[in-house]
Backbone as a printed PyTorch tensor [residue, N CA C, xyz], in Angstrom:
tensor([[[-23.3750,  29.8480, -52.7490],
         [-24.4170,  30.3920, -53.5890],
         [-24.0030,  30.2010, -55.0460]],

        [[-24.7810,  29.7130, -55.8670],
         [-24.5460,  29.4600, -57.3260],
         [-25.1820,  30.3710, -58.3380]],

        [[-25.1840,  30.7270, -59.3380],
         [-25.6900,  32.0910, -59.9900],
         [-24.9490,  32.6720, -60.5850]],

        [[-25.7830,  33.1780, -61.4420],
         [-25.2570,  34.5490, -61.8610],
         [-25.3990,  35.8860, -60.8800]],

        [[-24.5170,  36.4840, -60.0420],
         [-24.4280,  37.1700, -59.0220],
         [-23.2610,  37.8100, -59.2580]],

        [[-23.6720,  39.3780, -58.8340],
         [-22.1810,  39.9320, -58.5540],
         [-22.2520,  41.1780, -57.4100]],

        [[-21.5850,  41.1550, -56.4340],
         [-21.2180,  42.2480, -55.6550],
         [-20.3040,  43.5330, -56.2310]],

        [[-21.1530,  44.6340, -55.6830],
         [-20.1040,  46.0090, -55.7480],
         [-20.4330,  46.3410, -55.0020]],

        [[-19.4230,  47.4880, -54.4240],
         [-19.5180,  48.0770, -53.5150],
         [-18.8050,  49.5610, -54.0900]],

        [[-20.3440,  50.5380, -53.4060],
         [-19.7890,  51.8100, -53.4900],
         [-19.8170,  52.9900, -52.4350]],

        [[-18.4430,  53.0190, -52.2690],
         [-18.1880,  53.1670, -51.2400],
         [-18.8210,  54.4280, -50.5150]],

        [[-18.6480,  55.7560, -51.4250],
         [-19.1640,  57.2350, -51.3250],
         [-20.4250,  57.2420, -51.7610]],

        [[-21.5690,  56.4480, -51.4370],
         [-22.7740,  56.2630, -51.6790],
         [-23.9950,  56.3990, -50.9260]],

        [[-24.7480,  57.0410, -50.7190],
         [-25.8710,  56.5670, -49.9530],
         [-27.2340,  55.4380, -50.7420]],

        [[-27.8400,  55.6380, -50.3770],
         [-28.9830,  54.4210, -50.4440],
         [-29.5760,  54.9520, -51.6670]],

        [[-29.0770,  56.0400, -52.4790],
         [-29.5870,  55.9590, -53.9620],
         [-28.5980,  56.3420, -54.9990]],

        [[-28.0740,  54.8290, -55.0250],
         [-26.4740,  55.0280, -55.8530],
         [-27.0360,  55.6560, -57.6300]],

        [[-28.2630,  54.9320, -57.6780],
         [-28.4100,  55.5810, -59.1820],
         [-28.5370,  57.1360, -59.5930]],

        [[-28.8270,  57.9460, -58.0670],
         [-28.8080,  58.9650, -58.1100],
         [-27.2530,  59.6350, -57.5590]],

        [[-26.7030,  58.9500, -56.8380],
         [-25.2310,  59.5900, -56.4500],
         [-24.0210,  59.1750, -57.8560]],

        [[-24.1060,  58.1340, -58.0590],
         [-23.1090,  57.7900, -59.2180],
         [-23.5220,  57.2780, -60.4670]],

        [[-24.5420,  57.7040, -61.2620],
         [-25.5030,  57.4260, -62.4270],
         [-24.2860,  56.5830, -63.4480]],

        [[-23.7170,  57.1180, -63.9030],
         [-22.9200,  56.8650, -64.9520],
         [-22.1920,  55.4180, -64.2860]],

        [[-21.3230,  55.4740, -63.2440],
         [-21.1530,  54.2740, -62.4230],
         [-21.6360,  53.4130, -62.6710]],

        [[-23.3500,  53.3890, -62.2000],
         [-24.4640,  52.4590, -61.8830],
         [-24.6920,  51.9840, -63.2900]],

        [[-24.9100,  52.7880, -63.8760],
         [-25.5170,  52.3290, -65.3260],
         [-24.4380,  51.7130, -66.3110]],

        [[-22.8920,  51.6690, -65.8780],
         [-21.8910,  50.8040, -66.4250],
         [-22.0610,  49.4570, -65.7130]],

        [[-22.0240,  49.5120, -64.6820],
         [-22.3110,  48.1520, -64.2910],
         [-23.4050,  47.2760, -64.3060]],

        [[-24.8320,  47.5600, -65.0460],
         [-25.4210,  47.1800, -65.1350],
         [-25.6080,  46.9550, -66.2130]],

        [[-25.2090,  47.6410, -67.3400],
         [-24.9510,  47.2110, -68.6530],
         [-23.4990,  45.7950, -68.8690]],

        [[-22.9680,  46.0220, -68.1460],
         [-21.3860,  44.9690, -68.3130],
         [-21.9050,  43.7300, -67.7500]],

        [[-23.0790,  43.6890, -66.6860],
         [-23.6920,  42.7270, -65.8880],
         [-24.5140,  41.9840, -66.9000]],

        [[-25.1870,  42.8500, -67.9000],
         [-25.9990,  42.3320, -69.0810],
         [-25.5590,  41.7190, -69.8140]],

        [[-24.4000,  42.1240, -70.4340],
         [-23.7060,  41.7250, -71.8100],
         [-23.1910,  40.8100, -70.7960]],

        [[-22.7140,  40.4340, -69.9260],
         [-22.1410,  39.4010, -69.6780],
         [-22.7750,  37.8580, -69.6230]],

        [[-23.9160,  38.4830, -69.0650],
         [-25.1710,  36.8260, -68.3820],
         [-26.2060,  37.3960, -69.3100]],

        [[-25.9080,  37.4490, -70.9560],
         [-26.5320,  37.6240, -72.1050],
         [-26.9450,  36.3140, -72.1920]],

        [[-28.8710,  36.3780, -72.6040],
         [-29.1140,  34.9160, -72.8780],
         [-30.0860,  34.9680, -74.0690]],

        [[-29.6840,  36.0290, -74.8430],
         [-30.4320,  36.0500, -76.3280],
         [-29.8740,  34.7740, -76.7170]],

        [[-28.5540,  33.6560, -77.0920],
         [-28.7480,  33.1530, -77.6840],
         [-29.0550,  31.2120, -76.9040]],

        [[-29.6720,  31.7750, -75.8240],
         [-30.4010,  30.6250, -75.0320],
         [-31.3310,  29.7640, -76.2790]],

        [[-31.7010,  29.0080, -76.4830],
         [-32.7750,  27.8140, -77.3300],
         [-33.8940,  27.1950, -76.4950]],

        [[-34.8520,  27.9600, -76.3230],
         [-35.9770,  27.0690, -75.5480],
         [-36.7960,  26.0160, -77.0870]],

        [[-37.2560,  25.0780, -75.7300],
         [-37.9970,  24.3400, -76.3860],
         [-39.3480,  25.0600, -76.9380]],

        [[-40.3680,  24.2810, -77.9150],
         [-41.3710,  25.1390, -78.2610],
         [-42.5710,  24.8170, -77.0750]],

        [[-43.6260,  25.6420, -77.4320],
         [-44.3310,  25.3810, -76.2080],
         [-45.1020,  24.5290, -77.0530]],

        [[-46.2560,  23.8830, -76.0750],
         [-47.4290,  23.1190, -76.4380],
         [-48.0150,  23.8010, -77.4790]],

        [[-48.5560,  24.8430, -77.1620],
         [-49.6670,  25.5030, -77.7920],
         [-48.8050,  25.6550, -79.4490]],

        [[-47.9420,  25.8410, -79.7060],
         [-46.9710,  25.9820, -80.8360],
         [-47.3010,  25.1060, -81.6680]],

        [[-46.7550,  23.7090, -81.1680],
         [-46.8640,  22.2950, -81.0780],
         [-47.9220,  21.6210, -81.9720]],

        [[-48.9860,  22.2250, -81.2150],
         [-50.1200,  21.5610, -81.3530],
         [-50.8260,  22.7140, -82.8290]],

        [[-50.6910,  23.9820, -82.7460],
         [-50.8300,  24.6210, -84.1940],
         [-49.9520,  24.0980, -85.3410]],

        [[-48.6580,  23.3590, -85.0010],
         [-48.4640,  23.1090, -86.6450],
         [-49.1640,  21.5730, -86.6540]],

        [[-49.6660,  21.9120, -88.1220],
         [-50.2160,  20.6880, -88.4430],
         [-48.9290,  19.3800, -88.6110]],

        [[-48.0160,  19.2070, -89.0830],
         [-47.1300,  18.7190, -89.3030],
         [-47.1840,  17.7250, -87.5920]],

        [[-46.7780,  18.5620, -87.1260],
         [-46.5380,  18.0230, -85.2560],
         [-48.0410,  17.4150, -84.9480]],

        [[-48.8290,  18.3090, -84.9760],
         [-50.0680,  17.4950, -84.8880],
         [-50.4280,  15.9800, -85.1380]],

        [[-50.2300,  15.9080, -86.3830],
         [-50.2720,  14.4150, -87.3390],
         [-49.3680,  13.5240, -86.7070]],

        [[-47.7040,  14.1880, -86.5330],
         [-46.4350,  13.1520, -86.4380],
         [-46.8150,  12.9450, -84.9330]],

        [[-47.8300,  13.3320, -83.6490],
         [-47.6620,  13.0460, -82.6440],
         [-49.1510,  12.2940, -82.3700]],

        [[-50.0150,  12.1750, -83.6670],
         [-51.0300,  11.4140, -83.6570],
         [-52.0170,  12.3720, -82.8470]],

        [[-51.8480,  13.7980, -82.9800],
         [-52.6710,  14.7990, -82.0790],
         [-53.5730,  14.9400, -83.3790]],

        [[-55.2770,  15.4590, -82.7900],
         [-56.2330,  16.1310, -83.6690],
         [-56.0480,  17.7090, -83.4360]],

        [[-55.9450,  18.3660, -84.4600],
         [-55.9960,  19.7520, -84.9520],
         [-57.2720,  20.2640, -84.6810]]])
């Protein structure tokens, strides 16, 4: 399996760990965040973007 994935296991838990070990749960899901952080990911622009600047418009021979 490839991913961003992670197993825990808790052990003294039943089936509502956010309610048996809050503080627990909510560390590991914050450390899970900051880790597979993708604020500084770069998408491409979309079409619709694209096609509003005039600049791109012209340089791709598109009508505005």
């Amino acid at each position: 399996m490839t991913g961003k994935y992670q197993l825990q296991v808790f052990p003294e838990t039943g089936h509502f760990i956010h309610e048996d070990q809050p503080v627990k749960t909510a560390q590991i899901l914050v450390d899970f965040y900051k880790r597979n952080d993708r604020s500084a990911l770069v998408l491409p622009p979309k079409v619709s973007d694209m096609l509003a600047s005039k600049d791109s418009a012209q340089k791709w021979g598109l009508k505005k």
